[in-house]
DRENZAMI-59490 format. One record per residue (C-alpha): residue number from 0; residue in one letter; x, y, z. Coordinates in nm, 4 decimals. Layout:
N
> n,res,X,Y,Z
> NUM,A,X,Y,Z
...
% end
This chain:
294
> n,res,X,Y,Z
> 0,X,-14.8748,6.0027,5.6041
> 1,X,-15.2279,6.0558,5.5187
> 2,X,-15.4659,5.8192,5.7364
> 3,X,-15.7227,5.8394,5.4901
> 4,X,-16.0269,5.6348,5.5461
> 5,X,-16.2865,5.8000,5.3000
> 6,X,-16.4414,5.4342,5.2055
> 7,X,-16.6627,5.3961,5.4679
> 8,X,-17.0599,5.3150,5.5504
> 9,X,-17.2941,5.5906,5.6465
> 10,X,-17.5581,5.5449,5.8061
> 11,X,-17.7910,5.7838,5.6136
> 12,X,-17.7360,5.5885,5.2704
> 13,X,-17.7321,5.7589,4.9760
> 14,X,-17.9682,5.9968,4.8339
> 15,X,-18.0326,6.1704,5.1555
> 16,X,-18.0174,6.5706,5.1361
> 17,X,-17.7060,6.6411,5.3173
> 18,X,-17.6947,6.8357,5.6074
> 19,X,-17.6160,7.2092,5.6168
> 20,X,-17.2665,7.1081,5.7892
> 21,X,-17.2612,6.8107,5.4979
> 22,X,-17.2882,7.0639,5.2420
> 23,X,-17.0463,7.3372,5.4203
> 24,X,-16.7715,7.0725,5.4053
> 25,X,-16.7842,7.0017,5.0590
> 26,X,-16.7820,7.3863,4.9643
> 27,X,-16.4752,7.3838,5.1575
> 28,X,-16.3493,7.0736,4.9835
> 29,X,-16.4253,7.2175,4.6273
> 30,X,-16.2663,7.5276,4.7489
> 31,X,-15.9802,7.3459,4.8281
> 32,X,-15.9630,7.1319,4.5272
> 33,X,-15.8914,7.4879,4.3192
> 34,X,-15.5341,7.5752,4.4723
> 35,X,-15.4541,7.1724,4.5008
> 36,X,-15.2097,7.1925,4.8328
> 37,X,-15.2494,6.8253,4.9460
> 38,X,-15.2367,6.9913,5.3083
> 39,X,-15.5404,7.1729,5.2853
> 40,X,-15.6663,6.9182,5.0601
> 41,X,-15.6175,6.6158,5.3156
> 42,X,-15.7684,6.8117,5.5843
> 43,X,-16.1458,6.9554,5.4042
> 44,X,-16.1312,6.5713,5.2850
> 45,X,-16.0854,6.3990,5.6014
> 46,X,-16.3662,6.6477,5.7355
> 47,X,-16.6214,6.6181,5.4299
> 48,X,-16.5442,6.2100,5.4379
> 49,X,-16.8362,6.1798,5.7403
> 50,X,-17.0773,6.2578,5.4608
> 51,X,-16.9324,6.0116,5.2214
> 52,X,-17.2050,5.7732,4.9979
> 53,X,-17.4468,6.0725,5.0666
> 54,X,-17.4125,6.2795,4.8104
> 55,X,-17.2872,6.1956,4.4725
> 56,X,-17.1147,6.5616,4.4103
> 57,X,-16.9651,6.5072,4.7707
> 58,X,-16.8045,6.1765,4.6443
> 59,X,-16.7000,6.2855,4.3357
> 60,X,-16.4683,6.5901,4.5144
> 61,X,-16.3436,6.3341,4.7132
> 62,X,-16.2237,6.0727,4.4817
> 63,X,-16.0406,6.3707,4.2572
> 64,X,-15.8936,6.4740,4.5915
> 65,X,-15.7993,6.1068,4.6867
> 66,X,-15.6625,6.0617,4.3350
> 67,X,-15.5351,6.3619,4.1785
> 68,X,-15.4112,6.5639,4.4896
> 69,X,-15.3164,6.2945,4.7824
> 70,X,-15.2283,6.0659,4.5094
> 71,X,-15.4053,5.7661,4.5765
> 72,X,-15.5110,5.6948,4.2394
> 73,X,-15.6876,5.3890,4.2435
> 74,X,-15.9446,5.4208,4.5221
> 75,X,-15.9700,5.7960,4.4258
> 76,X,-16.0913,5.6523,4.0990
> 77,X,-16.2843,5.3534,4.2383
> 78,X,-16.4729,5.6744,4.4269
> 79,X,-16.5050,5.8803,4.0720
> 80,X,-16.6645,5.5843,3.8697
> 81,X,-16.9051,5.5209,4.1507
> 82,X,-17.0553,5.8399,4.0805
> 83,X,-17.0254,5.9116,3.7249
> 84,X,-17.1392,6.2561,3.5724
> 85,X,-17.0328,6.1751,3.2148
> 86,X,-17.1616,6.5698,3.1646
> 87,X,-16.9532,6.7639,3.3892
> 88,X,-16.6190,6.8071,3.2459
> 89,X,-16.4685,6.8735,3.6354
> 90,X,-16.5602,6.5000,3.6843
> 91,X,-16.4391,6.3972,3.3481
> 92,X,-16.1011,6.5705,3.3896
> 93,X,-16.0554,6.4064,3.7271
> 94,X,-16.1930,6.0920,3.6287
> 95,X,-15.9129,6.0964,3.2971
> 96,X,-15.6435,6.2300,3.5622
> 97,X,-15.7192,5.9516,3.8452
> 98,X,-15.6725,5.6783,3.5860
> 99,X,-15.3258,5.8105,3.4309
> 100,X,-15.2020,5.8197,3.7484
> 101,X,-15.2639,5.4752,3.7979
> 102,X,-14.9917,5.3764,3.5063
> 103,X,-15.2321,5.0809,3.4352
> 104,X,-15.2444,5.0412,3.0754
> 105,X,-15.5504,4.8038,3.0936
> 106,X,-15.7458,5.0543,3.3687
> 107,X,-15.6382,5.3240,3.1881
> 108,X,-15.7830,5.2135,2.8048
> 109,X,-16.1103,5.1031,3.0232
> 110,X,-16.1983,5.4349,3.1660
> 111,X,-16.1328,5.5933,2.8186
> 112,X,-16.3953,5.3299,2.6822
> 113,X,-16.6539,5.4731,2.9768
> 114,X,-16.5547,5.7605,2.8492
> 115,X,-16.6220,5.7284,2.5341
> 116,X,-16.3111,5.8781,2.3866
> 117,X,-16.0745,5.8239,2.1580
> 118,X,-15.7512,5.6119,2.1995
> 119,X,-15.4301,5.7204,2.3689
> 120,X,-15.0977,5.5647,2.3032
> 121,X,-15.0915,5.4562,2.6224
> 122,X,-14.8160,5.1585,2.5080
> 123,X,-14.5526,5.4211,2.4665
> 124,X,-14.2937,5.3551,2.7190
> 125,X,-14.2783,5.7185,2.8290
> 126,X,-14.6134,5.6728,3.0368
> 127,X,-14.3928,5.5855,3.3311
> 128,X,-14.2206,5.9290,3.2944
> 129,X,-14.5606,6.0693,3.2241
> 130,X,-14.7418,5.8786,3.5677
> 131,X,-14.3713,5.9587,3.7906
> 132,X,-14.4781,6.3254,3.7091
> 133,X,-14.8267,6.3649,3.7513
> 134,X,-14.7964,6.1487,4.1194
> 135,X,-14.5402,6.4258,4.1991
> 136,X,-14.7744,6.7060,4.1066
> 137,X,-15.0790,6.7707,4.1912
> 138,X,-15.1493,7.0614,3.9041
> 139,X,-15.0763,6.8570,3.6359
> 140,X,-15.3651,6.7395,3.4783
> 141,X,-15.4132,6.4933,3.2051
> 142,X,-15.3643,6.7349,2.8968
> 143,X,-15.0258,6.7840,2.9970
> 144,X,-14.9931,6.3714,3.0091
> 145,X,-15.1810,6.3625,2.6597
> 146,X,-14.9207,6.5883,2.5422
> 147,X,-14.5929,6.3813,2.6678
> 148,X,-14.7652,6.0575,2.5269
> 149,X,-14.8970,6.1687,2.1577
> 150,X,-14.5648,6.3493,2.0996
> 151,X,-14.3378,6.1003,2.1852
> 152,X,-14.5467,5.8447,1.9783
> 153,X,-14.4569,6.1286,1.7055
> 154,X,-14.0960,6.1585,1.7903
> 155,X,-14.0654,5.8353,1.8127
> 156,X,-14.1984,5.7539,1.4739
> 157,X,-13.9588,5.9688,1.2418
> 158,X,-13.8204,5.7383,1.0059
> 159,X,-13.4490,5.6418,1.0154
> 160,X,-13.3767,5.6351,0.6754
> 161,X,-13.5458,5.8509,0.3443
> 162,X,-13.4636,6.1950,0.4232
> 163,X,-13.4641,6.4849,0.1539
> 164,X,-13.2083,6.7520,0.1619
> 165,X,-13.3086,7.0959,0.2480
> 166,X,-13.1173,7.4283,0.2703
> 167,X,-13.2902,7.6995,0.3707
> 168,X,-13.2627,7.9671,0.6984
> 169,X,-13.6115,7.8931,0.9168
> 170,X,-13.7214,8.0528,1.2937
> 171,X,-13.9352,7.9832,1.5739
> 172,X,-14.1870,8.1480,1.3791
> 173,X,-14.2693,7.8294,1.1909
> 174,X,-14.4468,7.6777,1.4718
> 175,X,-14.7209,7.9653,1.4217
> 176,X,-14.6972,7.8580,1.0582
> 177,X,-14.8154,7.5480,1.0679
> 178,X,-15.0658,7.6038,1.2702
> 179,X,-15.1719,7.8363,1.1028
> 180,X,-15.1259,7.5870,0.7965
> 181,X,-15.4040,7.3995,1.0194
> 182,X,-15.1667,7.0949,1.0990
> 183,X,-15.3322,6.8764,1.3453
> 184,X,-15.0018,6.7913,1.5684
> 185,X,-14.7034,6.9828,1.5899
> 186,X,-14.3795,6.8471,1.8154
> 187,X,-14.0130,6.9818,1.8667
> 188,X,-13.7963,6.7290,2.0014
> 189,X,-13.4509,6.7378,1.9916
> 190,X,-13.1420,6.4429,2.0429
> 191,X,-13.0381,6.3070,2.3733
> 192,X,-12.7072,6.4239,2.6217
> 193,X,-12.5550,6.2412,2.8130
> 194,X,-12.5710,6.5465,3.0667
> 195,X,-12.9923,6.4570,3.0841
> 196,X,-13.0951,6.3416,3.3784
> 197,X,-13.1851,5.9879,3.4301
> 198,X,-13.5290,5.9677,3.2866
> 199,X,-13.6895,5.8095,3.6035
> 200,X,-13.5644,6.0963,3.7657
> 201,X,-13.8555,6.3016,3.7480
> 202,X,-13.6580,6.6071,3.6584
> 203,X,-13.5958,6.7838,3.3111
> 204,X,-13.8024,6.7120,2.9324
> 205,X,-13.9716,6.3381,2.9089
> 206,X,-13.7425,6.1312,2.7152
> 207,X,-13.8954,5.9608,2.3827
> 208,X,-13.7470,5.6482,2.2532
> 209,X,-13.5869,5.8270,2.0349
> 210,X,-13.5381,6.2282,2.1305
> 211,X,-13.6127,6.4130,2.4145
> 212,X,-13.9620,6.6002,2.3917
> 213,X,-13.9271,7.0055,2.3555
> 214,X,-14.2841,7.0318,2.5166
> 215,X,-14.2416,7.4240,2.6164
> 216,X,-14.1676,7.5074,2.2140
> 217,X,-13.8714,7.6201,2.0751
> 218,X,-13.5900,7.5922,2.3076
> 219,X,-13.3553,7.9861,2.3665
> 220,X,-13.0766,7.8941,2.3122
> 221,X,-13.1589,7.6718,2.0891
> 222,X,-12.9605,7.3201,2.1042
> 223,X,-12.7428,7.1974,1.7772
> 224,X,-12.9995,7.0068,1.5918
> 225,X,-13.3941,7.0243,1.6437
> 226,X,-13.6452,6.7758,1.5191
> 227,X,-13.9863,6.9698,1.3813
> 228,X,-14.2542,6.6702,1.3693
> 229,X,-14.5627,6.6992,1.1982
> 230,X,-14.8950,6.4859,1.2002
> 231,X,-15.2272,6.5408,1.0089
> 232,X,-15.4413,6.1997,1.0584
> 233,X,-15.2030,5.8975,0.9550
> 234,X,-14.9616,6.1371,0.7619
> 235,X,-14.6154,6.2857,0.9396
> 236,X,-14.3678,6.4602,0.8591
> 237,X,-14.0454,6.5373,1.0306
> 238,X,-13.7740,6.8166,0.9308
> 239,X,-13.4655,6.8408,1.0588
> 240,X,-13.2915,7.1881,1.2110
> 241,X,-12.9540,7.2781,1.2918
> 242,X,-12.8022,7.6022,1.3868
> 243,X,-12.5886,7.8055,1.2099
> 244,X,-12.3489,8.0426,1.3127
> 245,X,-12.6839,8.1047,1.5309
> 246,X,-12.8933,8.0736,1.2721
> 247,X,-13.1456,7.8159,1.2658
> 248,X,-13.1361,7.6474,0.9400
> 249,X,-13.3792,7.3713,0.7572
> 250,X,-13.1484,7.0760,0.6503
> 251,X,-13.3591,6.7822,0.6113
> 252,X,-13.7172,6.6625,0.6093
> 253,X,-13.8577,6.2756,0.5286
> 254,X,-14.1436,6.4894,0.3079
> 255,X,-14.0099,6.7095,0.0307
> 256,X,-14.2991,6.8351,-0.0397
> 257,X,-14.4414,6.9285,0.3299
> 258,X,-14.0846,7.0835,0.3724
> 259,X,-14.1216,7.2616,0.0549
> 260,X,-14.4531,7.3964,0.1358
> 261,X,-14.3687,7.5259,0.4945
> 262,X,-14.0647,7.6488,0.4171
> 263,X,-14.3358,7.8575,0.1275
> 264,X,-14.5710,7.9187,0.3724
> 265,X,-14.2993,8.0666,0.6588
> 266,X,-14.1379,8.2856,0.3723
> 267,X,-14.4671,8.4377,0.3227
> 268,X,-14.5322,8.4553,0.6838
> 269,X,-14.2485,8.6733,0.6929
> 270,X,-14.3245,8.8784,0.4490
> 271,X,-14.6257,8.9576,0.6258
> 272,X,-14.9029,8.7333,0.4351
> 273,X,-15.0385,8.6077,0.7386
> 274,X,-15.4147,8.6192,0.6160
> 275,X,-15.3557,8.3741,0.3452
> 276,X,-15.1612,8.0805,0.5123
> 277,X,-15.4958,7.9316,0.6443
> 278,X,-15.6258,7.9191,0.2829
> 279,X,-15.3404,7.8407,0.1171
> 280,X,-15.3566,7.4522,0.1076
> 281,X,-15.7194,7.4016,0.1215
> 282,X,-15.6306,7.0078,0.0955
> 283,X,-15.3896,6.9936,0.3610
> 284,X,-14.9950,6.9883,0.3194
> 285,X,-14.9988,6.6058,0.2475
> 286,X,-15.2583,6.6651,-0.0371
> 287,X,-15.1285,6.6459,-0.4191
> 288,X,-15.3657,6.9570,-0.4890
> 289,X,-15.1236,7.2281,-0.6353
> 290,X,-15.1562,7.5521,-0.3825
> 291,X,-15.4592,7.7573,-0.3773
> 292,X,-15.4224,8.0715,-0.5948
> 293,X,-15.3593,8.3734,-0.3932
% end
């Protein structure tokens, strides 16, 4: 399809100043590289590929383009790590996007390391779902992978057992709530159909062990039953929503009092105390602290 051969010798070496039709090519390149069509991509590639080894901004547009556009992941990011710019965050967006696309766990955890970031659950079996995705679309970049792998690892932790009864009317309003609330992680998931597609499909929400992940927010119409998942550090919470007569409606949640206090917090909300939710649990939801006084 794409007979590209951007791995080559040049006889310059590199270092040398490129010349002016060098550095006209990889203008049009990083031009290119903007709008992502893999045909106008391949093409300012193939062309700025003469100057390859010769200029380490040259070689870094060329490796994202290998990787993250004409999906050739692994010598895109063979290219990227051979001229690292751990300061530009162009380079480290491409560099994190090349090596998801890879779906190698151990190349994966080894760029984050050069990366110096933290660790991504990158053992979640969803990455294939994630990886089938981003090798079928150029635009999608490696936040939108982040967010299929940290909230399935969230989904997929709710605990089977240990719920607390709830009964109280809630809206889609609560996701502003909590983050408002300043929760670090906030997921909607809801439970599987048989009418999803196959998962491998590539089509329709990333399936979790567990649930399938609501990653646009809160579903119109919304399904039966929702999952609300909540993570601050090493502490969750999950509460459970069904609709009523059209009304969604709080049922269930494994922390009574994390439910209690957003189900607080969105009554408030409502009520129009929006100024105070951000000071209202100073400790965090998790935190034994009584509320802050108003």
């Amino acid at each position: 399809m794409w007979a590209m051969v951007f791995l080559i010798a040049c006889s310059n070496g590199p270092g040398a100043e490129l010349p002016s039709a060098g550095v006209e090519a990889r203008d049009r390149l990083a031009l290119a590289l903007r709008d992502r069509d893999p045909a106008v991509v391949g093409q300012r590639a193939e062309q700025a590929s003469a100057w390859e080894g010769q200029d380490a901004a040259l070689d870094r547009l060329l490796g994202d383009a290998l990787a993250n556009v004409l999906m050739s992941p692994s010598d895109g990011l063979q290219l990227l790590r051979s001229s690292p710019d751990l300061n530009d965050p162009i380079w480290r967006e491409a560099t994190r996007s090349a090596a998801l696309r890879t779906g190698d766990v151990e190349t994966i955890r080894a760029v984050w390391a050069e990366l110096g970031e933290s660790l991504i659950p990158v053992g979640n079996p969803v990455l294939s779902q994630v990886v089938q995705r981003m090798l079928a679309e150029p635009a999608m970049g490696s936040d939108a992978a982040l967010n299929g792998l940290f909230g399935c690892q969230l989904l997929d932790a709710q605990p089977a057992v240990g719920r607390k009864e709830m009964d109280h009317p809630i809206g889609p309003e609560v996701m502003k709530v909590i983050e408002l609330l300043g929760v670090e992680q906030i997921t909607l998931g809801r439970p599987m159909y048989r009418s999803d597609p196959d998962p491998q499909a590539g089509r329709g929400p990333l399936q979790c062990t567990k649930k399938v992940l609501l990653a646009d927010g809160w579903p119109d119409p919304m399904p039966k039953t929702l999952t609300l998942a909540l993570r601050q550090g090493d502490r969750t919470a999950f509460i459970d929503i069904r609709s009523d007569a059209g009304q969604p409606w709080a049922y269930a949640a494994s922390d009574a009092r994390v439910g209690d206090r957003v189900l607080k917090s969105w009554v408030a909300f409502q009520s129009g105390k929006v100024d105070d939710l951000s000071r209202r649990y100073p400790d965090g939801l998790w935190a034994s602290a009584p509320e802050a006084a108003k």
